[in-house]
C-alpha positions in Angstrom: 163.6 163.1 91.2 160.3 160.6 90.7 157.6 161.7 89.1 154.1 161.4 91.1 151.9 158.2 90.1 149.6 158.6 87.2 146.0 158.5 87.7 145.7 155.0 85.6 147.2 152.6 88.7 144.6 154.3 91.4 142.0 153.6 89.1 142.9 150.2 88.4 142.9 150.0 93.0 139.3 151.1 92.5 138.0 149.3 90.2 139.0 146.1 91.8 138.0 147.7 94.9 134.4 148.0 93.7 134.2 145.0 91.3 135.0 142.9 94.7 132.5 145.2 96.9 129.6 144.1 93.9 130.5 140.6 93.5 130.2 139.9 97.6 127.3 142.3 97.8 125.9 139.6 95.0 127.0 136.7 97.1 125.3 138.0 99.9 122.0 138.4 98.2 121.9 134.7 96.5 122.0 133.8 100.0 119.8 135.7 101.4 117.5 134.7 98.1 116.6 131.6 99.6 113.7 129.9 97.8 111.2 131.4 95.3 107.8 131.8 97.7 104.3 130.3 96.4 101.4 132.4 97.4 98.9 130.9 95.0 97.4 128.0 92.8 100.4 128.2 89.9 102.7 126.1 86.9 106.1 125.7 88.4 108.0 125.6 85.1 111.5 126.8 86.1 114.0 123.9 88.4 114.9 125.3 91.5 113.3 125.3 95.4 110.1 126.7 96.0 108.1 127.2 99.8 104.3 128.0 100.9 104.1 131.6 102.6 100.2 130.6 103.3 97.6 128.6 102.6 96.2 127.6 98.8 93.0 127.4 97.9 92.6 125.3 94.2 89.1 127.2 93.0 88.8 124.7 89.8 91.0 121.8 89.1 94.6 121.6 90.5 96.5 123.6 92.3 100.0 123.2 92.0 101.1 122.0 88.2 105.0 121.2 87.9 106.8 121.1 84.4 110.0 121.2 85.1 112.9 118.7 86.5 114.8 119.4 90.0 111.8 121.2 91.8 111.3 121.0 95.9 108.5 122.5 97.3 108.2 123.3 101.2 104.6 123.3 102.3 106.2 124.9 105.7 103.8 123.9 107.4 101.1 125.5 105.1 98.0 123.8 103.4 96.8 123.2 100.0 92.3 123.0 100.2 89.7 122.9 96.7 86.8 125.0 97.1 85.4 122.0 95.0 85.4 119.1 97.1 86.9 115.6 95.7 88.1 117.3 92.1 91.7 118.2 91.0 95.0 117.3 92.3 97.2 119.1 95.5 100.4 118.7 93.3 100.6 117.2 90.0 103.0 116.3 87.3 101.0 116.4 83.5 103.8 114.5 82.1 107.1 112.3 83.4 109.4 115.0 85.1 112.5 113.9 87.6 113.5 114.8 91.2 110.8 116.4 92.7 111.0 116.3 96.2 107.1 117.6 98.0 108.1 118.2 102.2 105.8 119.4 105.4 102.6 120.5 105.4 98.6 119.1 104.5 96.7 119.0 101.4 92.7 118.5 102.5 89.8 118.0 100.1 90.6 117.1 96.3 90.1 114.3 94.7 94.0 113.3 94.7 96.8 114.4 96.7 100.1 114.0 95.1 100.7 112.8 92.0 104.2 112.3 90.2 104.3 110.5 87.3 107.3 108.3 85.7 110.1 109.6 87.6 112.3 109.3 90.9 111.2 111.8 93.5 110.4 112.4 97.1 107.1 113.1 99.3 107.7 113.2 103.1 106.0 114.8 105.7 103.0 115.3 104.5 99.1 114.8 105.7 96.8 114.5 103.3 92.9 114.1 104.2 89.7 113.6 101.1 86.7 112.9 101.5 85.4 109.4 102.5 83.8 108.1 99.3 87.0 106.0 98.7 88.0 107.8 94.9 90.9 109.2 93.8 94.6 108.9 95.4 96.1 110.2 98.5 99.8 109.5 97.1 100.8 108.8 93.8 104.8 108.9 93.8 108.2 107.0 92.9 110.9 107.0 95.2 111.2 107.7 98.5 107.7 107.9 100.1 108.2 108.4 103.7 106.6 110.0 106.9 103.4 110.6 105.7 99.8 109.9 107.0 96.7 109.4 104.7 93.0 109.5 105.1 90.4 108.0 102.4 90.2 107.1 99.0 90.2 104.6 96.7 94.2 104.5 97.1 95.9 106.0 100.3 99.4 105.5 98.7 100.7 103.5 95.5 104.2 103.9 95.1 107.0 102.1 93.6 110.7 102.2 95.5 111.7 102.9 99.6 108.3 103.1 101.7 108.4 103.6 104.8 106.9 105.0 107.9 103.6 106.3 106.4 100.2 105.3 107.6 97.3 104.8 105.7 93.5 105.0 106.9 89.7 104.7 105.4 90.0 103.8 101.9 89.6 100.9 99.9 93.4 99.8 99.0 95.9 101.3 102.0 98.9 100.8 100.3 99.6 99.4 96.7 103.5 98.8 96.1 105.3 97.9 93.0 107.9 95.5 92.2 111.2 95.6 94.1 110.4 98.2 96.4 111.2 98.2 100.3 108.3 98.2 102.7 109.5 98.8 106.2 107.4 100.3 109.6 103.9 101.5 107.7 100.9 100.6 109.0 97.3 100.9 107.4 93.8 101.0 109.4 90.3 100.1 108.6 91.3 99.8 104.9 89.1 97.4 103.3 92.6 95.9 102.1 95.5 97.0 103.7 98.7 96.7 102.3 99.6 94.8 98.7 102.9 94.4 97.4 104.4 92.7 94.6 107.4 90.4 94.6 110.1 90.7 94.7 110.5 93.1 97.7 111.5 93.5 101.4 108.2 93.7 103.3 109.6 94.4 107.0 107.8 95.5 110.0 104.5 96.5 108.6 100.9 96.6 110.5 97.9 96.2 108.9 94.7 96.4 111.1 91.1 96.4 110.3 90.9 95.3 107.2 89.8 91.9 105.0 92.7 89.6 106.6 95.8 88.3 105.6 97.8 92.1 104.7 100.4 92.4 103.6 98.7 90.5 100.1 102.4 89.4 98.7 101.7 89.0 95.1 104.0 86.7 93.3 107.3 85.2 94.7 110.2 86.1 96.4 109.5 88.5 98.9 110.8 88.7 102.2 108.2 89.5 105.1 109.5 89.5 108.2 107.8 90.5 111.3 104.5 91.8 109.6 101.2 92.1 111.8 98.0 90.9 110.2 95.1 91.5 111.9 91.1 91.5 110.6 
Protein backbone atom coordinates (compact mmCIF):
# COMPACT_ATOMS: atom_id res chain seq x y z
CA UNK A 1 0.00 0.00 0.00
CA UNK A 2 1.47 3.75 -0.85
CA UNK A 3 1.92 5.94 1.52
CA UNK A 4 0.19 9.57 1.07
CA UNK A 5 2.52 12.44 -0.47
CA UNK A 6 4.60 14.42 2.02
CA UNK A 7 3.87 17.87 2.54
CA UNK A 8 7.52 18.93 0.94
CA UNK A 9 6.42 18.33 -3.05
CA UNK A 10 2.99 20.57 -2.56
CA UNK A 11 5.06 23.11 -1.17
CA UNK A 12 7.58 23.04 -3.68
CA UNK A 13 3.90 23.33 -6.48
CA UNK A 14 3.41 26.49 -4.46
CA UNK A 15 6.12 28.11 -4.28
CA UNK A 16 6.65 28.00 -7.95
CA UNK A 17 3.09 28.79 -8.20
CA UNK A 18 3.60 32.14 -6.40
CA UNK A 19 7.23 32.92 -7.37
CA UNK A 20 5.63 32.86 -11.14
CA UNK A 21 2.35 34.87 -9.98
CA UNK A 22 5.14 37.71 -8.46
CA UNK A 23 7.46 37.66 -11.28
CA UNK A 24 4.45 38.38 -14.01
CA UNK A 25 2.78 40.68 -11.51
CA UNK A 26 6.40 42.46 -11.82
CA UNK A 27 6.31 42.24 -15.51
CA UNK A 28 3.16 43.80 -15.64
CA UNK A 29 4.08 46.75 -13.59
CA UNK A 30 7.43 47.69 -15.55
CA UNK A 31 5.08 48.05 -18.28
CA UNK A 32 2.73 49.74 -17.00
CA UNK A 33 5.77 51.97 -15.37
CA UNK A 34 6.10 53.77 -18.46
CA UNK A 35 8.31 56.89 -18.14
CA UNK A 36 9.40 58.77 -14.97
CA UNK A 37 6.84 62.02 -15.13
CA UNK A 38 8.42 65.75 -14.79
CA UNK A 39 6.18 68.11 -12.97
CA UNK A 40 8.75 70.72 -12.27
CA UNK A 41 12.12 72.80 -13.02
CA UNK A 42 14.66 69.63 -12.00
CA UNK A 43 18.51 67.79 -12.48
CA UNK A 44 17.74 64.65 -14.50
CA UNK A 45 20.78 62.65 -13.20
CA UNK A 46 19.54 58.99 -13.68
CA UNK A 47 19.42 57.44 -17.84
CA UNK A 48 16.17 56.48 -18.67
CA UNK A 49 12.83 58.26 -20.44
CA UNK A 50 11.25 61.01 -18.83
CA UNK A 51 7.69 63.01 -20.09
CA UNK A 52 5.98 66.58 -19.14
CA UNK A 53 2.59 65.96 -17.11
CA UNK A 54 2.19 70.05 -17.35
CA UNK A 55 3.60 72.99 -17.96
CA UNK A 56 7.25 74.36 -16.33
CA UNK A 57 7.76 77.47 -15.24
CA UNK A 58 12.01 78.20 -14.75
CA UNK A 59 11.61 80.97 -11.78
CA UNK A 60 15.63 81.68 -11.94
CA UNK A 61 18.01 80.28 -14.34
CA UNK A 62 17.30 76.90 -16.18
CA UNK A 63 14.80 74.68 -16.03
CA UNK A 64 15.63 71.37 -16.98
CA UNK A 65 19.50 70.40 -16.18
CA UNK A 66 20.57 66.87 -17.58
CA UNK A 67 23.68 64.86 -16.10
CA UNK A 68 23.35 61.78 -17.17
CA UNK A 69 23.80 59.67 -20.63
CA UNK A 70 20.74 57.89 -22.51
CA UNK A 71 17.95 60.50 -21.30
CA UNK A 72 14.60 61.30 -23.66
CA UNK A 73 12.30 63.69 -22.56
CA UNK A 74 8.63 63.99 -24.02
CA UNK A 75 7.42 67.54 -23.70
CA UNK A 76 3.84 65.82 -24.67
CA UNK A 77 2.77 68.52 -25.92
CA UNK A 78 3.56 70.56 -22.70
CA UNK A 79 5.65 73.93 -22.36
CA UNK A 80 8.62 74.97 -20.66
CA UNK A 81 8.27 79.35 -19.86
CA UNK A 82 10.95 81.68 -17.41
CA UNK A 83 9.20 84.04 -15.20
CA UNK A 84 12.49 85.96 -16.20
CA UNK A 85 12.33 86.81 -19.59
CA UNK A 86 15.56 86.17 -22.02
CA UNK A 87 17.71 84.36 -18.90
CA UNK A 88 18.48 80.63 -18.49
CA UNK A 89 18.17 77.70 -20.75
CA UNK A 90 14.69 75.35 -21.59
CA UNK A 91 17.02 72.23 -21.44
CA UNK A 92 20.59 72.15 -20.82
CA UNK A 93 23.60 69.88 -20.65
CA UNK A 94 26.52 71.61 -17.95
CA UNK A 95 29.01 69.24 -19.43
CA UNK A 96 29.35 66.75 -22.67
CA UNK A 97 26.71 63.87 -21.97
CA UNK A 98 25.45 61.39 -25.00
CA UNK A 99 22.10 60.42 -26.50
CA UNK A 100 19.67 62.69 -25.41
CA UNK A 101 16.89 62.73 -27.43
CA UNK A 102 14.32 66.28 -26.55
CA UNK A 103 10.60 65.45 -28.53
CA UNK A 104 7.06 67.55 -28.81
CA UNK A 105 6.21 70.34 -27.20
CA UNK A 106 7.31 74.54 -26.86
CA UNK A 107 9.79 76.25 -24.80
CA UNK A 108 8.81 80.21 -24.82
CA UNK A 109 10.86 83.05 -23.15
CA UNK A 110 14.54 82.31 -22.04
CA UNK A 111 17.39 83.33 -23.18
CA UNK A 112 18.25 79.85 -24.97
CA UNK A 113 16.25 76.93 -25.83
CA UNK A 114 18.08 73.77 -26.14
CA UNK A 115 21.39 73.27 -25.50
CA UNK A 116 23.46 69.95 -25.69
CA UNK A 117 26.87 70.12 -25.56
CA UNK A 118 29.68 67.69 -27.22
CA UNK A 119 27.64 64.72 -27.89
CA UNK A 120 25.31 62.88 -30.47
CA UNK A 121 21.65 63.52 -29.58
CA UNK A 122 18.17 64.29 -30.95
CA UNK A 123 15.77 67.48 -30.80
CA UNK A 124 12.57 67.13 -32.91
CA UNK A 125 9.41 68.56 -32.72
CA UNK A 126 9.86 71.19 -30.93
CA UNK A 127 8.74 75.14 -31.09
CA UNK A 128 10.72 77.36 -29.48
CA UNK A 129 9.88 81.28 -29.32
CA UNK A 130 12.41 84.27 -27.20
CA UNK A 131 12.26 87.41 -27.31
CA UNK A 132 13.16 89.59 -30.38
CA UNK A 133 16.39 91.26 -29.18
CA UNK A 134 18.35 88.64 -31.31
CA UNK A 135 20.58 87.04 -28.09
CA UNK A 136 21.07 83.74 -27.03
CA UNK A 137 20.15 80.41 -29.02
CA UNK A 138 16.97 78.83 -30.02
CA UNK A 139 18.84 75.29 -30.73
CA UNK A 140 22.10 74.32 -29.67
CA UNK A 141 22.40 70.44 -30.56
CA UNK A 142 24.48 67.50 -32.40
CA UNK A 143 22.86 65.04 -34.34
CA UNK A 144 19.74 64.85 -35.69
CA UNK A 145 17.96 68.20 -35.57
CA UNK A 146 14.78 67.83 -37.25
CA UNK A 147 11.10 69.25 -37.36
CA UNK A 148 11.45 72.11 -35.42
CA UNK A 149 10.41 75.77 -35.92
CA UNK A 150 12.34 78.79 -34.30
CA UNK A 151 11.63 82.41 -33.53
CA UNK A 152 14.53 85.08 -32.60
CA UNK A 153 17.75 85.27 -31.37
CA UNK A 154 21.08 85.79 -32.06
CA UNK A 155 21.14 81.94 -33.40
CA UNK A 156 17.79 80.15 -34.31
CA UNK A 157 19.72 76.77 -34.70
CA UNK A 158 23.58 75.86 -34.80
CA UNK A 159 24.03 72.27 -35.12
CA UNK A 160 26.50 69.94 -36.43
CA UNK A 161 25.19 66.43 -38.27
CA UNK A 162 21.51 65.60 -40.19
CA UNK A 163 19.36 68.91 -40.44
CA UNK A 164 16.44 68.93 -41.75
CA UNK A 165 12.95 70.22 -41.99
CA UNK A 166 13.23 73.01 -39.34
CA UNK A 167 12.49 76.60 -39.93
CA UNK A 168 14.13 79.39 -38.66
CA UNK A 169 12.67 83.11 -38.21
CA UNK A 170 13.72 86.79 -36.65
CA UNK A 171 17.18 86.44 -35.54
CA UNK A 172 20.38 87.47 -36.74
CA UNK A 173 22.02 84.05 -37.96
CA UNK A 174 18.99 81.39 -39.02
CA UNK A 175 20.87 78.52 -39.21
CA UNK A 176 24.73 77.99 -38.55
CA UNK A 177 25.91 74.35 -39.55
CA UNK A 178 29.13 72.62 -38.99
CA UNK A 179 31.34 70.66 -41.15
CA UNK A 180 30.02 67.58 -42.88
CA UNK A 181 26.59 67.81 -41.95
CA UNK A 182 23.46 67.25 -44.26
CA UNK A 183 21.19 70.24 -44.89
CA UNK A 184 18.11 69.10 -46.64
CA UNK A 185 14.23 71.01 -46.78
CA UNK A 186 14.81 73.93 -43.99
CA UNK A 187 13.97 77.21 -44.62
CA UNK A 188 14.78 80.50 -42.64
CA UNK A 189 12.76 83.92 -42.86
CA UNK A 190 13.64 87.58 -42.33
CA UNK A 191 16.92 86.43 -40.71
CA UNK A 192 19.47 89.02 -41.27
CA UNK A 193 21.57 85.97 -42.59
CA UNK A 194 19.86 82.94 -43.35
CA UNK A 195 21.50 79.83 -43.60
CA UNK A 196 25.57 79.26 -43.31
CA UNK A 197 27.19 76.07 -43.71
CA UNK A 198 30.61 74.90 -43.88
CA UNK A 199 32.06 72.51 -46.40
CA UNK A 200 32.09 69.86 -46.88
CA UNK A 201 28.37 69.10 -46.73
CA UNK A 202 25.13 68.25 -48.60
CA UNK A 203 23.12 71.50 -48.75
CA UNK A 204 19.83 70.15 -50.62
CA UNK A 205 16.55 71.78 -50.90
CA UNK A 206 16.82 74.67 -48.59
CA UNK A 207 14.92 78.23 -48.66
CA UNK A 208 16.19 81.15 -47.44
CA UNK A 209 13.99 84.32 -47.68
CA UNK A 210 14.36 87.74 -46.38
CA UNK A 211 17.48 88.05 -45.51
CA UNK A 212 21.14 89.87 -46.75
CA UNK A 213 21.26 87.68 -50.19
CA UNK A 214 23.14 84.98 -51.37
CA UNK A 215 21.95 82.05 -48.32
CA UNK A 216 22.91 79.35 -48.10
CA UNK A 217 26.77 81.23 -47.30
CA UNK A 218 28.83 77.89 -48.21
CA UNK A 219 32.00 78.42 -46.41
CA UNK A 220 34.97 76.66 -47.84
CA UNK A 221 34.92 73.96 -50.61
CA UNK A 222 33.23 71.05 -51.53
CA UNK A 223 29.71 71.22 -50.81
CA UNK A 224 27.02 70.17 -52.75
CA UNK A 225 23.95 72.62 -53.16
CA UNK A 226 21.46 71.59 -55.16
CA UNK A 227 18.15 73.16 -55.64
CA UNK A 228 18.57 75.88 -52.88
CA UNK A 229 16.36 79.13 -53.03
CA UNK A 230 18.09 82.45 -52.40
CA UNK A 231 16.00 85.21 -52.15
CA UNK A 232 16.75 88.96 -50.52
Amino acid sequence: MKRPAGPFPLMVALGAIILARVAGAQAQDARAEGPIEIDKCQTISHPGSYKLVGNLTATTGDCLVITADAVTIDLAGFSITSRTPSSGTGIVTPSPQQGIAVRNGSIFNLLNGVDLSGGSHIVEGLRIVGGFDRIGTRIKADGIVKGNIVEGGGTGITAIGIVTGNSSSVSDLGMSIGRGSTVIGNIATSNRIGIRVVCPSVVTGNVALGGLGGDPFLEGNGCTNENNVERP
